[in-house]
C-alpha positions as CSV (number, residue, x, y, z in Angstrom):
1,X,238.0,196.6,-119.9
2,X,235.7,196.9,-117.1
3,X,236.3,198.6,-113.7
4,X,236.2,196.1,-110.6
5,X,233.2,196.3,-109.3
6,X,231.1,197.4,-112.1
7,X,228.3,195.6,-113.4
8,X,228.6,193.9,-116.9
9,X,225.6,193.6,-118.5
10,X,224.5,189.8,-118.8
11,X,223.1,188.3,-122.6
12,X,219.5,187.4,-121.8
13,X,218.0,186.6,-124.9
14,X,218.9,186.2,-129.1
15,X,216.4,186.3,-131.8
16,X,217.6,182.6,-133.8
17,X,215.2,183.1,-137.0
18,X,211.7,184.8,-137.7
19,X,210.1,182.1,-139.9
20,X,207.2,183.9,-142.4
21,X,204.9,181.6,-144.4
22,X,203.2,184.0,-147.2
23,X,200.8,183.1,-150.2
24,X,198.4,185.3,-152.5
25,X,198.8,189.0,-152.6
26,X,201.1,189.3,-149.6
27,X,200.6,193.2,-148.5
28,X,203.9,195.5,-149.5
29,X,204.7,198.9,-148.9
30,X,208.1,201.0,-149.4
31,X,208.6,203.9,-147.8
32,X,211.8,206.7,-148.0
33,X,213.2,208.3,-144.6
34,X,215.9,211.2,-144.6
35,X,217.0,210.5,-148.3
36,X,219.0,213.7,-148.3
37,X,220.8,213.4,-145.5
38,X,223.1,210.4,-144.7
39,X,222.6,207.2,-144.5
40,X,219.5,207.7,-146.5
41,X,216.9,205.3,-145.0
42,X,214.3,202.9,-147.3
43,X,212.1,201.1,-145.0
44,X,210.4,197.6,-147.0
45,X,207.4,196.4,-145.3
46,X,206.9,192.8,-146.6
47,X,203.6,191.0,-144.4
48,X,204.6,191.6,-140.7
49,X,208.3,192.4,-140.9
50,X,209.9,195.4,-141.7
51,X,213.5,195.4,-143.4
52,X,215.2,199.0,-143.1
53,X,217.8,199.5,-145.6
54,X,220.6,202.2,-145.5
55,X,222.8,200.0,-148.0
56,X,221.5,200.5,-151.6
57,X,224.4,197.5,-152.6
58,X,222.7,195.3,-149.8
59,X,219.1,195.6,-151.6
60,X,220.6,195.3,-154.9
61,X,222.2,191.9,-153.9
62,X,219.1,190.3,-152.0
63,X,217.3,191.2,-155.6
64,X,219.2,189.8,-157.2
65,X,219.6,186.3,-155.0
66,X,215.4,187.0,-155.1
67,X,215.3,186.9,-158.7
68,X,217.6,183.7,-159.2
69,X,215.6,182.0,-156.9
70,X,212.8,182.6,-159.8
71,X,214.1,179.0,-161.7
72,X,213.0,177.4,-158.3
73,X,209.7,178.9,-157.4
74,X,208.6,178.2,-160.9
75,X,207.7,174.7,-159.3
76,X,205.2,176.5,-156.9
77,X,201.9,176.7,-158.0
78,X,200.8,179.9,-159.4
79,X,198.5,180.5,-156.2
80,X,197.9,178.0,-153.1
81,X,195.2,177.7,-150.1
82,X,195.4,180.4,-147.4
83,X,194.3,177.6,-144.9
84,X,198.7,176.5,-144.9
85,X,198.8,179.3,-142.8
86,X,196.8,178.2,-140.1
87,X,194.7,181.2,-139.3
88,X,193.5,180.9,-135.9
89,X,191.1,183.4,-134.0
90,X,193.6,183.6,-131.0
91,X,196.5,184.5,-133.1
92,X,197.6,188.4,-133.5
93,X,200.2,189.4,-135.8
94,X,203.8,189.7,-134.8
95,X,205.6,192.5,-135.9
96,X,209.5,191.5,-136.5
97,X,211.9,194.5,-137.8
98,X,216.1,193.8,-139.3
99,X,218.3,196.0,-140.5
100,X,219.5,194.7,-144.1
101,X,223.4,194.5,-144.2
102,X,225.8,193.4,-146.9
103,X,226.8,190.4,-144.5
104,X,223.3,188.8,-145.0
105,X,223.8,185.3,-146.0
106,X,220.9,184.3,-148.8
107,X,220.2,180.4,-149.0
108,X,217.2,179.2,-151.4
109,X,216.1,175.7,-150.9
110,X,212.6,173.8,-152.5
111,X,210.6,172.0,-149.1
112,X,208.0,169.4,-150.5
113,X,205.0,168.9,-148.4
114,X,204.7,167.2,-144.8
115,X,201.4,166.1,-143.9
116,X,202.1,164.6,-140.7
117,X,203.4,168.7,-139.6
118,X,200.7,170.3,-142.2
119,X,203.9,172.0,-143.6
120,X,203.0,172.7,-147.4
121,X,205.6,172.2,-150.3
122,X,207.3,175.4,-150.5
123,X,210.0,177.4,-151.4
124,X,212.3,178.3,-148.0
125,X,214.2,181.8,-149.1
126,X,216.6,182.7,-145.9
127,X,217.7,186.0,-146.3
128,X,219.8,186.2,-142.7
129,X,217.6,185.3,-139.9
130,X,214.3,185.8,-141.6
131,X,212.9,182.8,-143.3
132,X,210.1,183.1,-145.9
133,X,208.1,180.0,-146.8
134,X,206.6,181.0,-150.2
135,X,203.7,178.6,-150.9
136,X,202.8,179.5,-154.3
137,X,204.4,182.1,-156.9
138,X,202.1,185.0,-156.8
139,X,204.1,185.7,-153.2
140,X,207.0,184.9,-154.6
141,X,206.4,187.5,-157.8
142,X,204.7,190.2,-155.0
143,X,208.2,190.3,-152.7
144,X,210.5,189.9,-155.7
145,X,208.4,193.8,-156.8
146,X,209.0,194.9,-153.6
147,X,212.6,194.6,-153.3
148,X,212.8,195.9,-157.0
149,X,210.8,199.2,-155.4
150,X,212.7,199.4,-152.8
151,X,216.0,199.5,-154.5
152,X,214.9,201.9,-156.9
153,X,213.8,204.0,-153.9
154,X,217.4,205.1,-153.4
155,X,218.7,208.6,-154.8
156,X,220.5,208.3,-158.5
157,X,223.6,209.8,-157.3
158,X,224.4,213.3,-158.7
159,X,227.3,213.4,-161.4
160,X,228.8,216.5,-162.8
């Protein structure tokens, strides 16, 4: 409980949802922080966002959601136009970061195309408040190696 008189901090501002739309060869990277020391720390860079994971269960699970979601992106084409994601020469790339949990709720859902918003048929994949619009299935296939190398990023516990 607060003191009288002291200030309480007010809620300003929430993040809802970071919406990505990816197609092609969508750039990945995994890299390993402090793996010897607790919580070992395996940072996933998928496009602009960058998923820190310090829950080798949590990775294993959203792989696994990734990989069932295969049956539905096998109804994206195998590679689409770049132009569904509206490059512009104003636009700069927005960095988004979230720490990966094992309270992530995972929901996998086929969009078909709107012209009248030029949003293209796509796979929507919510993985908590990230949500990736895969347009064709060599994104798809290029996250679902990522979180594979990520998870395998974690140390094999020792046994004796």
């Amino acid at each position: 409980m607060a003191k009288r008189g002291a200030q309480i901090p007010v809620l300003t501002h929430a993040v809802m949802a970071v919406i990505v739309r990816v197609c092609g060869e969508v750039p990945t990277r995994v890299t390993t922080h402090e793996l010897s020391s607790p919580p070992p720390q395996v940072h996933l860079y998928i496009a602009d966002i960058l998923i820190v994971v310090e829950d080798e269960v949590a990775i294993g699970a959203v792989r696994r959601w990734w990989e069932q979601a295969a049956y539905s992106a096998r109804r994206l084409p195998r590679r689409a136009s770049q132009t569904w994601l509206h490059p512009h020469r104003t636009s700069a790339p927005v960095t988004a970061s979230m720490r990966l949990s094992r309270a992530e709720t995972f929901a996998v859902q086929m969009i078909s195309s709107r012209g009248e918003t030029g949003t293209p048929a796509h796979l929507r994949v919510t993985t908590g408040r990230v949500v990736w619009q895969v347009v064709d299935r060599t994104a798809f296939d290029r996250i679902g190696a990522a979180l594979r190398e990520a998870e395998a990023a974690f140390p094999v516990p020792e046994t004796f």
